[in-house]
C-alpha positions as CSV (number, residue, x, y, z in Angstrom):
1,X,34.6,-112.5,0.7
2,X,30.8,-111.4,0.6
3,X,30.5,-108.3,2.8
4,X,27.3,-106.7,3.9
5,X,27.8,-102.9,4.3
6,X,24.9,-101.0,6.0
7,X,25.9,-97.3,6.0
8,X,23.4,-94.7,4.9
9,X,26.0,-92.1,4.0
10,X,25.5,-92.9,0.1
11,X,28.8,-91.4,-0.9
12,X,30.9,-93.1,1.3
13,X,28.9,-96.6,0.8
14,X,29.6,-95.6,-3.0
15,X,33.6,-95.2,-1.6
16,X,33.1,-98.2,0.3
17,X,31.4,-100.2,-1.9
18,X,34.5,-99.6,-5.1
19,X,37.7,-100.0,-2.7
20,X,35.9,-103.7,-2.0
21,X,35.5,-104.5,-5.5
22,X,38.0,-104.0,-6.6
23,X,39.7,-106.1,-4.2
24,X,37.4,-108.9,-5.6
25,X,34.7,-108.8,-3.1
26,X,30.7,-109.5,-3.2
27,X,29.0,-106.3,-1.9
28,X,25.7,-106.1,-0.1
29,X,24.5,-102.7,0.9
30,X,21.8,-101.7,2.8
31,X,21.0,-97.4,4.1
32,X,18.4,-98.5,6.8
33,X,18.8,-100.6,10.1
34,X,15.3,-102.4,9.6
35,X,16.0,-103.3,6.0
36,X,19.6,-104.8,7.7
37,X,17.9,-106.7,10.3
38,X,15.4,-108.1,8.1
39,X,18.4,-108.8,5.3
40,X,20.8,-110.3,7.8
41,X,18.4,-113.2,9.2
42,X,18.0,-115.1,6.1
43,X,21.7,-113.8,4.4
44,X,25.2,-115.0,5.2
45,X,28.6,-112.9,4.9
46,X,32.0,-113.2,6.0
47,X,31.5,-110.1,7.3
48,X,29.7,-107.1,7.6
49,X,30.3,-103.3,8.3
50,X,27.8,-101.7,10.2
51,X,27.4,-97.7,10.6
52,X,26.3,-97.1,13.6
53,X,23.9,-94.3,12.9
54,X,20.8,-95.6,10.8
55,X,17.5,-94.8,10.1
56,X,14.8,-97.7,11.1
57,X,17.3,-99.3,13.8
58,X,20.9,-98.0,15.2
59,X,23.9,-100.5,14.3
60,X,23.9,-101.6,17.8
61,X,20.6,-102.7,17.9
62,X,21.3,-104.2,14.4
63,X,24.4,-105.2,16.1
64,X,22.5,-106.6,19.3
65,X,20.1,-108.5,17.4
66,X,22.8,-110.5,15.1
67,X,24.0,-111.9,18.5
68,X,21.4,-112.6,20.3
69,X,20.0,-115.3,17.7
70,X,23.5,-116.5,17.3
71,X,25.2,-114.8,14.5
72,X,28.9,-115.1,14.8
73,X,29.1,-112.9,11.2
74,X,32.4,-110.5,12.1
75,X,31.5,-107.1,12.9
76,X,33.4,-103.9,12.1
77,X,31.3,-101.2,13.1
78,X,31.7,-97.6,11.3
79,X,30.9,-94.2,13.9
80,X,31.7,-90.3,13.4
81,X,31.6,-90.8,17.4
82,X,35.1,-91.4,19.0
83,X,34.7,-91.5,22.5
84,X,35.8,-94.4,24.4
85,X,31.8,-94.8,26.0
86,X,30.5,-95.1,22.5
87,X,32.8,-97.5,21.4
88,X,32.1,-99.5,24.8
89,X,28.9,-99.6,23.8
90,X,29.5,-100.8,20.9
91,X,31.6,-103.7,21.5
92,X,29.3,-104.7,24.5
93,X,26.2,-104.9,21.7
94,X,28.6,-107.7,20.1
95,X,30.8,-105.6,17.7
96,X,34.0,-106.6,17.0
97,X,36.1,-103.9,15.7
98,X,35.3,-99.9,16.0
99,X,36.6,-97.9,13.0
100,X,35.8,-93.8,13.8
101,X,34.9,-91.6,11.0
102,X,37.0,-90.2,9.0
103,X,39.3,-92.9,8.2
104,X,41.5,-94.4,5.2
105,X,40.5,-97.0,2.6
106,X,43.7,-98.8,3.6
107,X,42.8,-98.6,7.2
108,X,39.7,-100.5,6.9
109,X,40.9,-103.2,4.2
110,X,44.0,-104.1,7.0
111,X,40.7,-104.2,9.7
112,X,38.4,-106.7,7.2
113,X,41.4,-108.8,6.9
114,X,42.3,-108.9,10.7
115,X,38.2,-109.7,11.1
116,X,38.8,-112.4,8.9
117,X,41.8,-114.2,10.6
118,X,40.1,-114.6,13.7
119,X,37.6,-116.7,12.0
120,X,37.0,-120.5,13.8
121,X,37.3,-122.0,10.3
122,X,40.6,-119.8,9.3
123,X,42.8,-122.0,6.9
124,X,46.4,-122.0,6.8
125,X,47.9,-118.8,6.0
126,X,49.7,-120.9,3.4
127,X,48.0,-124.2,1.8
128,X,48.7,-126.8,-0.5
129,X,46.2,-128.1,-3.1
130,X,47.7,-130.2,-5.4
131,X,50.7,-129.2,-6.8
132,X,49.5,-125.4,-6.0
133,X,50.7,-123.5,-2.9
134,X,48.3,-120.7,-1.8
135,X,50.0,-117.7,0.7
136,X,46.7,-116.3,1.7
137,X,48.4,-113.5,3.2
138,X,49.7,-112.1,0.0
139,X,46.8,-113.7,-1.9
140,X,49.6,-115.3,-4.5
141,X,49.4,-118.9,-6.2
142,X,52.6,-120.5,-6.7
143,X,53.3,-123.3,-9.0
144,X,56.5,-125.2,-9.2
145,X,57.1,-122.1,-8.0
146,X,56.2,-119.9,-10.2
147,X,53.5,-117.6,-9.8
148,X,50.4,-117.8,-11.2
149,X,49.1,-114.1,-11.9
150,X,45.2,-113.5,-11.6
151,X,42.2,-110.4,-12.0
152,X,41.2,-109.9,-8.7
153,X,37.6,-111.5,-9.4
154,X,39.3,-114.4,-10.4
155,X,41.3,-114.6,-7.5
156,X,38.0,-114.5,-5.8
157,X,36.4,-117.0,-7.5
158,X,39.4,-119.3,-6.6
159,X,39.4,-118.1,-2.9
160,X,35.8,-119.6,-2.3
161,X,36.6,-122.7,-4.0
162,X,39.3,-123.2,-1.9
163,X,37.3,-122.3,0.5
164,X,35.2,-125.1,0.0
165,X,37.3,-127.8,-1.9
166,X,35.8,-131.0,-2.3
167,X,32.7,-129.7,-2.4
168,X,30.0,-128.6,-4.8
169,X,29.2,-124.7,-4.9
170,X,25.9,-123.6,-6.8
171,X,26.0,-120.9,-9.3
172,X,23.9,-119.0,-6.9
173,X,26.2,-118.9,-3.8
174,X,29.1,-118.0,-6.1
175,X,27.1,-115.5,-7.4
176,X,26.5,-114.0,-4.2
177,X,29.7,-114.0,-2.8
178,X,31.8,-112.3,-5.7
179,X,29.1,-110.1,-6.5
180,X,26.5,-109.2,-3.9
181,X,22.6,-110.2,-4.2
182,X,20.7,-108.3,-7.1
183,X,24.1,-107.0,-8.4
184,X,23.8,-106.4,-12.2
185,X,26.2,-108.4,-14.2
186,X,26.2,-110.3,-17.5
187,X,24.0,-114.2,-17.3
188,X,26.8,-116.2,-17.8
189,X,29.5,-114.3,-15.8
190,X,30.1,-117.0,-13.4
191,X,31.0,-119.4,-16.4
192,X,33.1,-117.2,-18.3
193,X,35.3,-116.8,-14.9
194,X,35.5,-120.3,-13.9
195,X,36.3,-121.0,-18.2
196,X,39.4,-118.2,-17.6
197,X,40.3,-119.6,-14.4
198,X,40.4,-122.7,-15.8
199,X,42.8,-121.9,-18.3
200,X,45.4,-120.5,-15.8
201,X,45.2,-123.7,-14.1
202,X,45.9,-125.8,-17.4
203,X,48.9,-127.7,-16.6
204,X,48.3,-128.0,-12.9
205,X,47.1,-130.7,-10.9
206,X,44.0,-128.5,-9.6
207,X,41.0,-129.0,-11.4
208,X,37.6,-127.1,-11.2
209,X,35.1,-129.5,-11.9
210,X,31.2,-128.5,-13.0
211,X,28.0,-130.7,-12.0
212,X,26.1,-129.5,-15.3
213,X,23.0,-127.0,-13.9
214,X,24.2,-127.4,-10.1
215,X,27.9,-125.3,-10.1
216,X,31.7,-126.2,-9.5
217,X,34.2,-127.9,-7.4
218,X,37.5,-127.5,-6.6
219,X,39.6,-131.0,-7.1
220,X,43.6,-132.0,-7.0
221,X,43.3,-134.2,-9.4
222,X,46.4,-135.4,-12.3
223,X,48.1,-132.8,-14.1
């Protein structure tokens, strides 16, 4: 998933920011409610976390501002405040899950993936492409059943293609979504994950297929 995190607490952002990556996720954080708002009307994410603290704007204006020009991005929104007024207000400003400081790493990883379920284009828990069976769930690839064993970024990487099979993804939007905008990683990162998820597909009837200078796609096509 890309995530947008906008929590000015720089330590836990830093906590934040590590637990999601290593999961496999694209990270985009932001310390200031202006810089959010201004980020979050040209960006997309599958979701964001939202403190609701900030400098520049709160997270419910942040928050109330997403909705009211029709972004449906999930909202999990972070708060040291645990009264059941402030999280009313929160969820009445559009939020969609509350998560009260402190909490555990494990708590909100189960929350993302809850957000994420309740998504209008939610596939199957399990799917079939190909001769590949994906349990989304438990994030495992079985084939013939036997399971395929991935790095979490190249789970990632086959996540969004999935995602998006049949059609063409550009470098930049794969980019993006397993690493976060301006994150600083080698040129030719994307390529050498889509070469070594290619080879763990060999044998397979699930091809990733590249439009030279334009990016990938995800196929079934003969083994």
């Amino acid at each position: 998933m890309r995530i947008i995190l906008v929590e000015d607490n720089r330590s836990l952002a830093k906590g934040i920011e590590d637990a999601l990556r290593d999961q496999g996720h694209g990270v985009d954080h932001l310390d200031d409610g202006l810089a959010a708002d201004t980020f979050l009307r040209t960006e997309t994410a599958d979701v964001a976390i939202i403190d609701i603290n900030l400098p520049g704007l709160t997270g419910i204006e942040v928050t109330r501002r997403m909705r009211s020009r029709g972004d449906t991005t999930p909202v999990l929104m972070l708060t040291a405040m645990g009264k059941t007024s402030d999280r009313v207000v929160g969820l009445d400003a559009g939020a969609d899950d509350y998560l009260v400081k402190p909490f555990e790493m494990a708590e909100l990883m189960a929350r993302l993936r809850a957000l994420t379920r309740r998504r209008p284009q939610l596939m199957p828990e399990q799917e079939l492409i190909g001769d590949l069976v994906y349990d989304r769930q438990q994030r495992v690839i079985m084939h013939k059943d036997k399971r395929i064993d991935l790095p979490r970024r190249e789970l990632a990487l086959f996540e969004l293609l999935l995602d998006h099979k049949g059609k063409l993804m550009d470098r930049e939007r794969i980019f993006s979504s397993l690493y976060g905008a301006g994150a600083e990683v080698e040129a030719n990162a994307i390529e050498l994950l889509v070469s070594r998820l290619r080879r763990k597909l060999d044998g397979t009837q699930v091809e990733i297929k590249t439009a030279r200078g334009l990016g990938y796609m995800l196929n079934a096509g003969p083994a």
